[in-house]
DRENPANU-316578 format. One record per atom (N, C-alpha, C): residue in one letter; x, y, z. Coordinates in pm, whole numbers, plus 50000, padded with zeros to 5 digits. Atoms other than C-alpha are relative to their C-alpha. Example, Ala and Ser with C-alpha at 12.3 -4.5 7.8 and 13.67 -1.06 7.14 Angstrom:
// residues 2
A500894988150000
A512304955050780
A500905012050000
S499184988149994
S513674989450714
S499235010950073
***
This chain:
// residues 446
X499275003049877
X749082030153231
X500884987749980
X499315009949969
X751832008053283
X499384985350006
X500735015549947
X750561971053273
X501274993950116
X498455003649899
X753901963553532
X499805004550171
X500804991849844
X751811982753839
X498854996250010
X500885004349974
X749441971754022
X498915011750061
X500444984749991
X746611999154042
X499304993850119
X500374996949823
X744712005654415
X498374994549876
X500855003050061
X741141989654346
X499305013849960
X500724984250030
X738612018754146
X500615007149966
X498624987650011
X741652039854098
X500044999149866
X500325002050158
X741042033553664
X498844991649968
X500955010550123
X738812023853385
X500444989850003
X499835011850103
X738301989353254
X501315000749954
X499244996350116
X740371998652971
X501735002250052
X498584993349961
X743512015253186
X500374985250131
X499155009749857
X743921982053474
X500234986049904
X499345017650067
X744421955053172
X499114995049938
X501145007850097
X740861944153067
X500365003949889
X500134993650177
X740041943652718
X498605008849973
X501204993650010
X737591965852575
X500145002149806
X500054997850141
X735961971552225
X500065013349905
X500064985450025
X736522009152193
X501175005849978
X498814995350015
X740092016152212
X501364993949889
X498765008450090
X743302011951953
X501095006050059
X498254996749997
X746932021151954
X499575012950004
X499834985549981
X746302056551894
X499565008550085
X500454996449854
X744252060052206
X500994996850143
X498905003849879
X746512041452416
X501205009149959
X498914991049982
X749582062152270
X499695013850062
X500114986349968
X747522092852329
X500094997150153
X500005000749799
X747182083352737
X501285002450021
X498885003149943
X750512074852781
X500745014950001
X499454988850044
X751622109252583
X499425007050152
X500204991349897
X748942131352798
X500194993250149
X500254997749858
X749322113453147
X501735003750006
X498534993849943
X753372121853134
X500115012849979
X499874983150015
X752632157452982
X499515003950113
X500624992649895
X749782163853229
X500574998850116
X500405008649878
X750812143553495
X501665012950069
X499264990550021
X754382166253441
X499905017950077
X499684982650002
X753192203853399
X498125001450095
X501405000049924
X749872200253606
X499644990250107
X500775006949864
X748872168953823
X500715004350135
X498675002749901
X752062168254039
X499545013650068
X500374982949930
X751172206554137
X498785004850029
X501504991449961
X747032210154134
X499515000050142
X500495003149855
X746722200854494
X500565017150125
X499414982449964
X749232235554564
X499515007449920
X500324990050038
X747892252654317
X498685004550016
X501344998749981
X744212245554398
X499895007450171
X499904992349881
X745142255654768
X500475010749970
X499864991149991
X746672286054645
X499115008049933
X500614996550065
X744042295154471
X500065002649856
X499104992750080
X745992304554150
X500774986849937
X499115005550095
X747112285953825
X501445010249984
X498854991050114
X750542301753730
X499935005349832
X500764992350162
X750002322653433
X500684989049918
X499345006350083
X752902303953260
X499224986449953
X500745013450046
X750952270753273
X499345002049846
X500374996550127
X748892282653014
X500904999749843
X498984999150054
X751752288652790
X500324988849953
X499195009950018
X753512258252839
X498184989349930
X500845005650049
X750182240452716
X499544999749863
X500764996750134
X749042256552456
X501294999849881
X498544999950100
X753202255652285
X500004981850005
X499425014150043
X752812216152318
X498604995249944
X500945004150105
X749142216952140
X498854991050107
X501045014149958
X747572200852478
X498675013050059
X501504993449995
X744612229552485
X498714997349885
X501155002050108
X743012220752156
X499394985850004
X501135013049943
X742102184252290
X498624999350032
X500674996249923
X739652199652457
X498585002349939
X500865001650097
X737682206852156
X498994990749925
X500765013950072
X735052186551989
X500464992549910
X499865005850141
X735232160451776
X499085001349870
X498285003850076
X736052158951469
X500245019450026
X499104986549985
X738382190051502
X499565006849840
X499714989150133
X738302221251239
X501284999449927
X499154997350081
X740872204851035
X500565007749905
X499014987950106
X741332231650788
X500645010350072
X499084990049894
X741912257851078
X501114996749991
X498725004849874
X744392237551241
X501035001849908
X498785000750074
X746122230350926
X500785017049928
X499424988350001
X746042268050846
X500715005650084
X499664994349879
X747592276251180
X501444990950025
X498505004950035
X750632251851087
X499674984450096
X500315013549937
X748832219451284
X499564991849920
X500355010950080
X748832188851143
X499884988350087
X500345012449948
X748852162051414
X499735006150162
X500144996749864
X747722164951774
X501184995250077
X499085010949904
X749492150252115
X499974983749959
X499575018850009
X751242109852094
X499535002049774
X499395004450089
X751722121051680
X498584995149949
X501525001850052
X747462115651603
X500165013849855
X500094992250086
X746992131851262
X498275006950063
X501004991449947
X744272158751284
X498404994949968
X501105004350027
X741882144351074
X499374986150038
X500295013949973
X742162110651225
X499284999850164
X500205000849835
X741262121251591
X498495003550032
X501525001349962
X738072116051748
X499414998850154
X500054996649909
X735682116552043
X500564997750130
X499295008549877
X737482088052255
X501365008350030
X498844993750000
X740642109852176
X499775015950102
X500074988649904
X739342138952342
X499474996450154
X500185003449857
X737992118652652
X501054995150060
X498395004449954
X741322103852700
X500505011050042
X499314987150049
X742182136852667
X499635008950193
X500394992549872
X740102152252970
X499584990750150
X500135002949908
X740022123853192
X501695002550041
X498254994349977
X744042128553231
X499895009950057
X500464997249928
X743432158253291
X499165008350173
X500874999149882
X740892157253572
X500734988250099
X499465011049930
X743152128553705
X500555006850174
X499484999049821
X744352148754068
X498284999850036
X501685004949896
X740412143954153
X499595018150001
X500564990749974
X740162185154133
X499935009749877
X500434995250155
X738332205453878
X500335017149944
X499174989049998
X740002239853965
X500555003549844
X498194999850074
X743502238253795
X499694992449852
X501044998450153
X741802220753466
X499615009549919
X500864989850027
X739352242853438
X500555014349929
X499824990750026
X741542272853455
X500954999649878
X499664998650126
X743312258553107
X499284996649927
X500855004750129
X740882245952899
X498625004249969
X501674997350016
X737482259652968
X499435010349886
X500024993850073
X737922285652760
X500394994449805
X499775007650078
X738822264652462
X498504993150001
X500875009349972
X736482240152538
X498745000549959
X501604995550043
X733312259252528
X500255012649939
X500064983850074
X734072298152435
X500394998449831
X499784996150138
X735722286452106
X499044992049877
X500365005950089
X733692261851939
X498515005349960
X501354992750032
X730412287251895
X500625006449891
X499484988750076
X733092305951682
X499934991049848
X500235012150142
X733732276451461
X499244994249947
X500925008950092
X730592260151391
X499125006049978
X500794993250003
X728602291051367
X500475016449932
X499554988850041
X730742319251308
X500205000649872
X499525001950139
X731212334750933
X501565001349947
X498755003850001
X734222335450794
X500995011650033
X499234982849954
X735622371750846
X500184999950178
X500044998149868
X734962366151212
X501024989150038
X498475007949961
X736962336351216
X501435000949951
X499014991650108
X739432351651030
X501015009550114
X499284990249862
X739942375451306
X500094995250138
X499625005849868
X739752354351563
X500744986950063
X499765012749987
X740372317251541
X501904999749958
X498455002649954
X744092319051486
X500735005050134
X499304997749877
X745162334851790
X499414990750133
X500505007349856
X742792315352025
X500264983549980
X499975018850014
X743322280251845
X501744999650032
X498395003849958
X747422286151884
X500055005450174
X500164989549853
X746652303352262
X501155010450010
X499424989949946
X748042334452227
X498915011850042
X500804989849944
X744912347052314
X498834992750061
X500825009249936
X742292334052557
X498295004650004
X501764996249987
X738362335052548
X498914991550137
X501475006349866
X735162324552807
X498984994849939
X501645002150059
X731782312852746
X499215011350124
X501064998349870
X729332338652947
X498675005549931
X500894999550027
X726182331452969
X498725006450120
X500524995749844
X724922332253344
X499905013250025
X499834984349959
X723692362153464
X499545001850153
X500735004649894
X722552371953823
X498774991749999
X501245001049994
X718912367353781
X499584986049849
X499745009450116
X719812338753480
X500544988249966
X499065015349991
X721122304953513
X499784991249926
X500465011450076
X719962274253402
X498825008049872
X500754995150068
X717092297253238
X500825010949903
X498994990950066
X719082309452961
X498805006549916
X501004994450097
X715872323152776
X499525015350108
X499894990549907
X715772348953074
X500985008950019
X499534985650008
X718592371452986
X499815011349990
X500644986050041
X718532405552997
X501165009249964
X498934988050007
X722202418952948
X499445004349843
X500534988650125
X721152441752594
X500935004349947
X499424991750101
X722852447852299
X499145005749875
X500954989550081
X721312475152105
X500695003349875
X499304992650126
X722562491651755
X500295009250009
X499904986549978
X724112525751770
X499395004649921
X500414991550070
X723032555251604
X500444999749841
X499495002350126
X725602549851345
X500004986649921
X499735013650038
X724942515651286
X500954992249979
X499135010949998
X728002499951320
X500214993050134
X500055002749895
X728072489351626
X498704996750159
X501295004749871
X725942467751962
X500995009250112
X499874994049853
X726072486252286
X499474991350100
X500205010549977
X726082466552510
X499955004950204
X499624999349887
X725002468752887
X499284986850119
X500665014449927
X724132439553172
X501344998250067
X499145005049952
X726332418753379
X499784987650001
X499595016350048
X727522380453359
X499974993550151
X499854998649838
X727982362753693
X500634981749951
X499575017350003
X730032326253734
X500645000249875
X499715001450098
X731642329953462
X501894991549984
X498655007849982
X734832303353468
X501305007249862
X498754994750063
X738222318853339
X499255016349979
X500144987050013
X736952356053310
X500785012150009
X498834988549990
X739692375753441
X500994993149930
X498625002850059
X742032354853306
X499955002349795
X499974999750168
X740542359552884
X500125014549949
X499884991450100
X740812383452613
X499035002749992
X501714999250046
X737302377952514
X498964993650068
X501115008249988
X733742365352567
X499804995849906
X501165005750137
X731822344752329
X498524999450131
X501064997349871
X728732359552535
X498965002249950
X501754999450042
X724922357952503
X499455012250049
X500234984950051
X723482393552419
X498144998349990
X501164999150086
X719622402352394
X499955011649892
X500054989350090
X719482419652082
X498735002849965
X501304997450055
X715792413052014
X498545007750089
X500704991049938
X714292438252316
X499204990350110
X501285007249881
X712292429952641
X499364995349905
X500895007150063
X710182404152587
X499894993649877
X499635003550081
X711662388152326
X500254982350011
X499465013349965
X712362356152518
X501214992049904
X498765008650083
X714632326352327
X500155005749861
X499824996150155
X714042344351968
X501325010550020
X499674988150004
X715392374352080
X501904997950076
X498145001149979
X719282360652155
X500644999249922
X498475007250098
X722372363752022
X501174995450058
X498684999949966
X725992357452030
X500895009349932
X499734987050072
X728302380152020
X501905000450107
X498614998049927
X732512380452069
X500215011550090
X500104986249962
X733012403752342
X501455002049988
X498254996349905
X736772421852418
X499315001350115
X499994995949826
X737342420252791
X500865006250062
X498774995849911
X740932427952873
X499965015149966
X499864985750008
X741282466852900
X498675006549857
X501254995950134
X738002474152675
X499325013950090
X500854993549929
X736142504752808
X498764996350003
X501115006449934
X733192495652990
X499544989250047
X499585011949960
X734262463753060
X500744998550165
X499545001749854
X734982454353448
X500164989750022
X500115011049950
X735772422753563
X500464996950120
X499385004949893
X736222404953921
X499694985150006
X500085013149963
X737102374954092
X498704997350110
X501444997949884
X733912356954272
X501024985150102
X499695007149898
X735222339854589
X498674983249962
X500985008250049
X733292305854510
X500804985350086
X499745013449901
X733282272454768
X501464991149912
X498585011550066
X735662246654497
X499995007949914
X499584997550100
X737122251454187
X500245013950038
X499714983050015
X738782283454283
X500795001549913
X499414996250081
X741622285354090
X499684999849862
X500635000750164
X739452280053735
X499645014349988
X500554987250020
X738542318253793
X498485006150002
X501684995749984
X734972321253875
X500345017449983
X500374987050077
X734062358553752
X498905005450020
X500954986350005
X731822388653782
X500165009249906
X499144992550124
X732122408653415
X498235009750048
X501064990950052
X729852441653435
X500245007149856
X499834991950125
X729472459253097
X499225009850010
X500264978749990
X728802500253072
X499904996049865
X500094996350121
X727912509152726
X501094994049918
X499025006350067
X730002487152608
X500234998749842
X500194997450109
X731182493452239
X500754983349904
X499555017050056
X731232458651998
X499755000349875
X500105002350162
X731892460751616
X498484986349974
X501325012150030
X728122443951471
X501044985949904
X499525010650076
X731112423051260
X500454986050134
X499915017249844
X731612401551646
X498604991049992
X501145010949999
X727972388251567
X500374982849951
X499485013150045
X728792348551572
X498074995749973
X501235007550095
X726292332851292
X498915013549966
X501434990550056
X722532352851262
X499705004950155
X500874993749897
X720642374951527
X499154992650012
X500815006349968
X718202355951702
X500114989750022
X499665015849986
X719572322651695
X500854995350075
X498395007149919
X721862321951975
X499634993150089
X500245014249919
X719802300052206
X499994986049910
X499795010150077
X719932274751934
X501394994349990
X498724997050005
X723702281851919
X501064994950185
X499355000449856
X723982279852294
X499634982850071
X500505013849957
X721942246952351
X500744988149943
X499105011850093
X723992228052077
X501104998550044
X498995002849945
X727082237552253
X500214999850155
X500655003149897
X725752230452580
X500334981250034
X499775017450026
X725882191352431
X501954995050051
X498945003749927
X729432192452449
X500625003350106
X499424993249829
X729882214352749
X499744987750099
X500485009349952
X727952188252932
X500724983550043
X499325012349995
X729402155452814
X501175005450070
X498654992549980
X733232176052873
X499795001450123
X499795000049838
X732332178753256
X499514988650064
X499775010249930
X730802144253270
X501214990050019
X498595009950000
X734142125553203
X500865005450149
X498954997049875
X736322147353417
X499175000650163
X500805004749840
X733342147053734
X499914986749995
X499645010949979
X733612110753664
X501614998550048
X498865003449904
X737072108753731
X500385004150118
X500294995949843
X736632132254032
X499724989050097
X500745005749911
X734532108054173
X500924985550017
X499185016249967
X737112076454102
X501315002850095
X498194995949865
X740192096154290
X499154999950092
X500405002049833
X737412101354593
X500594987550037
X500475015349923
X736602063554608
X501094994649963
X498855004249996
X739822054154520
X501145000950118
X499544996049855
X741472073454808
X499554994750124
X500945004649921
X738852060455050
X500684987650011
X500085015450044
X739482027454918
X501504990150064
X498485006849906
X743452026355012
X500095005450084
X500014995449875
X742902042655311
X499554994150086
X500765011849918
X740572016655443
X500784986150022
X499645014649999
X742981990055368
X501175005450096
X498845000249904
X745622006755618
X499485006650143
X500514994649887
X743512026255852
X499714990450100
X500215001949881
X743002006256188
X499075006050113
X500994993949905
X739992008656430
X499044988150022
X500675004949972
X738621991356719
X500744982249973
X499495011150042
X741411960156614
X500074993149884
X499765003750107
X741231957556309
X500115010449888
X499714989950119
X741931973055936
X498225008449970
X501664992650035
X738001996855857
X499764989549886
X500825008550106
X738371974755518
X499654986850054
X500785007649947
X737421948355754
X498924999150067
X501434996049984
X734221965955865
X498854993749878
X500715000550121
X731521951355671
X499245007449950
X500784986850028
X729531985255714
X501075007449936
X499364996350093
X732641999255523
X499924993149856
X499665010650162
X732881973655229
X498285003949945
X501484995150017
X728891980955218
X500095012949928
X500174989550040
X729462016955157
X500805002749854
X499434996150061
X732132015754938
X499524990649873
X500815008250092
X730331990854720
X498765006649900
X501214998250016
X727372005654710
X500635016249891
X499784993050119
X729442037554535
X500854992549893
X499145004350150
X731452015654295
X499075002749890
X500735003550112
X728702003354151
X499045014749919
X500444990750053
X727492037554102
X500715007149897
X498744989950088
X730812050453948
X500294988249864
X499575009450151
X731412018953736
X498975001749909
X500704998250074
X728042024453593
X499885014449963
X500084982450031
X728472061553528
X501055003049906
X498905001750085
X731792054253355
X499794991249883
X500615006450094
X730192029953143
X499215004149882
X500954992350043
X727472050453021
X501125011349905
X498804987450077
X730342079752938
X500494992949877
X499385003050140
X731982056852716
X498854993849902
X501265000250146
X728772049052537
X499445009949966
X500254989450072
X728062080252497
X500925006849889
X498734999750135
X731512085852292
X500124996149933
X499905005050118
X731042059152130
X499165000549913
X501014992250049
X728102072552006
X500095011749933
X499384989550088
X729382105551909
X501134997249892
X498625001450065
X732232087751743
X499774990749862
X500645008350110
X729772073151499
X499025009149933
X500934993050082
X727192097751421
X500665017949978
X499334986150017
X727802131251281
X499265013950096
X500334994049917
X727162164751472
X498854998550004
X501825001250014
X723682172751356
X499184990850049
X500735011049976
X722632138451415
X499784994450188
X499265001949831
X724582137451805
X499185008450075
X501114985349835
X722742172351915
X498714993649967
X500905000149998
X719552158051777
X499454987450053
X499915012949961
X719742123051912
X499984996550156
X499794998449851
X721482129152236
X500165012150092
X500044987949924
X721142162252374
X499204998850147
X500715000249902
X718382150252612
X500794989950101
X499235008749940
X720632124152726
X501145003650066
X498664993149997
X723912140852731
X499605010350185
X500324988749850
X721972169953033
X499604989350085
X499955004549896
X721062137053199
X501534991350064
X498625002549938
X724312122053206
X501325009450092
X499584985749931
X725562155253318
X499834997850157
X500944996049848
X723272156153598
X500344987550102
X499635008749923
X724032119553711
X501345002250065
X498014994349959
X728172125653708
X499915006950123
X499904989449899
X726972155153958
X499634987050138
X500025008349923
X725462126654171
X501064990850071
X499025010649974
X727832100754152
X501135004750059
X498984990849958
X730322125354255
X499655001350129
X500895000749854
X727922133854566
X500874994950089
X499475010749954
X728232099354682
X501164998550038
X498865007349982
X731542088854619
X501435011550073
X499264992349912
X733282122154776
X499094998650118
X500654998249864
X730812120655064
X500124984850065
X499365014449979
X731792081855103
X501035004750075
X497974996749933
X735772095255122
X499885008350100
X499804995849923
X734822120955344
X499444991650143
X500215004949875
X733292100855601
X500684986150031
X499115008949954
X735492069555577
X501585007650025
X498934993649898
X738282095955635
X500575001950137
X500274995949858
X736822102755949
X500465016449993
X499404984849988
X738542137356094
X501054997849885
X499064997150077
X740972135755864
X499465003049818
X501094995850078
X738222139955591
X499405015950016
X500564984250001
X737122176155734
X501015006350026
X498794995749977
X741012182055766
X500675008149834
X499544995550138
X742222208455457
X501644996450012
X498445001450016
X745682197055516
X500064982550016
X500085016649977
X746852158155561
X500004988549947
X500675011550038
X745632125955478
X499184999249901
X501325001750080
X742082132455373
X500145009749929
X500214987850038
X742772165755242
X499545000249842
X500595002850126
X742022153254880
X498404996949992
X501355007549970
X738952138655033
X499285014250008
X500354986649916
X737922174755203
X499935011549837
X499884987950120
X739002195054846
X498934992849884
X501565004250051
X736452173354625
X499115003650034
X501404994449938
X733932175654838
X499495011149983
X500354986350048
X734042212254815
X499345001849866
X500264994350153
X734102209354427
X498204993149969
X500495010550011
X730932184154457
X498505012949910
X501124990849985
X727992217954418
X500465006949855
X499404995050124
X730342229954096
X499794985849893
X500085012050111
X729802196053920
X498045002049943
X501745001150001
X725682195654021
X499425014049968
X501154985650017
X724762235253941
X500745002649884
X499674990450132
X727352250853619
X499584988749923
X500335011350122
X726302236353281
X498734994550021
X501365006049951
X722702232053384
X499624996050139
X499945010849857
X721532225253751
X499194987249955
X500655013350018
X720842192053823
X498524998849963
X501664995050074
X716932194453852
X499615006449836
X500214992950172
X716622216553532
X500414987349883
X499475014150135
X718632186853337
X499544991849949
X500465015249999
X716792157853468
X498945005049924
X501344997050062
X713452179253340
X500394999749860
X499894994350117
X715192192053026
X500204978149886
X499595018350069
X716052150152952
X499014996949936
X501635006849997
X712392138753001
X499335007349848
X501064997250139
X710932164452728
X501014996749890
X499505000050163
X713532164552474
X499804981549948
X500715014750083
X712742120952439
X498865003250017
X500745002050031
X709452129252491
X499615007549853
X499974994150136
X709822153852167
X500374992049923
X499685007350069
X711792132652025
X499504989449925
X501015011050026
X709832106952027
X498815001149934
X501324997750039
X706542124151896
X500715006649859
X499364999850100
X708922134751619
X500584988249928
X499195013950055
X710302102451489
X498064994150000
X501475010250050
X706092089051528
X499365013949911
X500534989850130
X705172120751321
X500124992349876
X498915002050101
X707952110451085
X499184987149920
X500365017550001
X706612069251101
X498555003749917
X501414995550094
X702912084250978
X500315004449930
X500044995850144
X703772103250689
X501174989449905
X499355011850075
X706052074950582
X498694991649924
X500995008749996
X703112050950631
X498805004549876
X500964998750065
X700612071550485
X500635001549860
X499774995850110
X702882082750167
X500084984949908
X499785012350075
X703422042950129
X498334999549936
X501515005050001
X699632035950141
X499525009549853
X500124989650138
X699202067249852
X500884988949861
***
């Protein structure tokens, strides 16, 4: 941001109102400056109409993926050899490929998430984000072969689905079934998906399959590329869903659906392993941008209080206002804090070490973001006043968060499930690392 403007209090990071911080260089700050005039350009200026109309413009897509700002979206470190096979050599703001890292991709998705709504985002990157990177760090090479150039340049778009009716957070409870044909080349494939973000709008799934029969529980998953667009036995609809409409919430049924056994991404059986690892970055990837959700609420709130009038004076002279809005700073400054130690954390250890380190952490930071979000839209809506339960107006930013607030706290794990899934994986963790400490001990003592 401009150091020459004076930002609305809460309205940025540390990092973006002038402090100093020990995490960022030149190539982070060029990258902001790059994505907030691209995004701020071919997306912010419009998500507020496009989230009321329900409906990204197809073209958006397009224009994104021809200036290279969908593959941000991706983990760090990027599949430099892809990229460079696919004619990429530097990202957005002129970052070489191999030089870019996790802070580069949070820069990346708080931009952005910068109009405060998770819609119009959603409906470019989610598919990137999560559907492609099961392909890359798991898939063999024939499969990426056939797939990873068209979806890493976007001329072709993919999903993650995992959710099913009767299947949510309990991903070891699938039941959609892919079987082997007669002739053995091919899974058949029947079940249905449910919530599935971008669905009508992809080419493909990267979708979780039981191949290993009732009663098979977590062994018995796979993954498995689906086709979606015009495939026989393939159906898809739109699901009317409270926020984030325009990201494409989805209903995919599959009929006997026919799927070359060469779409298997990695081994049979191992796709809850496959799904939990990329779960880590699904997770972190919606706490940044539900953090910045939550700084446009209390930001809005924040200069609204300093002009609103009531009762003779400005509300930011209520001290039961300054109370409330306090009481979420400190929730959002510490939630933003945490995010960037969690990057900087990934931006030091390598994958293996990140899913096995912070995975339990990562579903609670998840789960907080969903909180802090709560709060700090349910703050803006009630220092709105009516103009807070108004979809047009004033508050109407205040009123369209809020909506999104139940899409931050349930996809990607519900809250509850997270906070549990936190608690065991340090308490595993932990009885793993004192395993570890005894056979050290004892091999010294030998």
């Amino acid at each position: 941001m401009s150091d020459s403007k004076v930002t609305v209090p809460l309205s940025e990071p540390p990092w973006l109102s002038g402090l100093p911080s020990p995490y960022y260089d030149d190539s982070h700050r060029r990258l902001q400056r790059v994505c907030h005039e691209f995004i701020g350009e071919h997306l912010i200026k419009h998500a507020l109409e496009w989230e009321t109309a329900e409906e990204v413009p197809s073209h958006v897509f397009g224009e994104f993926a021809k200036a290279n700002m969908l593959l941000p979206s991706l983990p760090a470190p990027l599949p430099v050899e892809w990229l460079r096979r696919v004619g990429i050599t530097e990202m957005p703001g002129g970052i070489p490929v191999e030089k870019w890292d996790a802070f580069h991709m949070m820069i990346y998705t708080d931009e952005m998430s910068r109009a405060g709504l998770a819609g119009p985002p959603g409906a470019l990157n989610t598919g990137m984000a999560f559907g492609v990177p099961p392909i890359l760090h798991y898939g063999d090479k024939q499969l990426q072969e056939r797939f990873l150039p068209d979806l890493l340049l976007g001329r072709k778009r993919t999903c993650i689905a995992i959710t099913e009716p009767d299947a949510g957070s309990d991903v070891a409870n699938i039941t959609t079934s892919a079987h082997t044909s007669d002739c053995g080349k091919y899974y058949i494939i029947n079940g249905t998906k449910k919530w599935i973000t971008n669905g009508v709008m992809s080419d493909y799934a990267t979708m979780a399959v039981r191949t290993g029969g009732e009663g098979s529980g977590a062994r018995g998953i796979s993954m498995l590329v689906v086709p979606l667009k015009n495939h026989p036995g393939v159906s898809t609809r739109r699901l009317k869903v409270a926020g984030q409409i325009s990201a494409g919430t989805s209903f995919i049924e599959l009929d006997d659906v026919k799927v070359p056994k060469e779409n298997l991404i990695g081994k049979e059986g191992q796709g809850m392993s496959y799904i939990m690892n990329n779960f880590n970055h699904e997770r972190l990837f919606i706490s940044i941008g539900v953090t910045r959700q939550a700084r446009v609420a209390l930001s809005a709130a924040f200069e609204y209080c300093m002009k609103r009038e009531a009762f003779g004076k400005t509300l930011m002279d209520q001290p039961v206002v300054r109370h409330r809005l306090a009481k979420c700073a400190a929730m959002l400054e510490s939630q933003s804090a945490w995010v960037e130690q969690f990057v900087y954390l990934l931006s030091k250890l390598s994958k293996s070490d990140g899913d096995k380190e912070l995975g339990g952490l990562t579903a609670l930071c998840k789960a907080n973001a969903g909180i802090v979000l709560d709060e700090c839209a349910r703050c803006a809506v009630l220092l709105f006043g009516g103009n807070g339960y108004t979809r047009t107006g004033q508050g109407e930013i205040a009123e369209k968060i809020y909506r999104d607030v139940p899409g931050a706290r349930i996809p990607g794990g519900s809250e509850d499930v997270l906070m549990d899934l936190a608690v065991r994986q340090l308490v595993k963790r932990f009885q793993q690392k004192t395993k570890e400490l005894d056979a050290r001990t004892k091999n010294s003592r030998l």
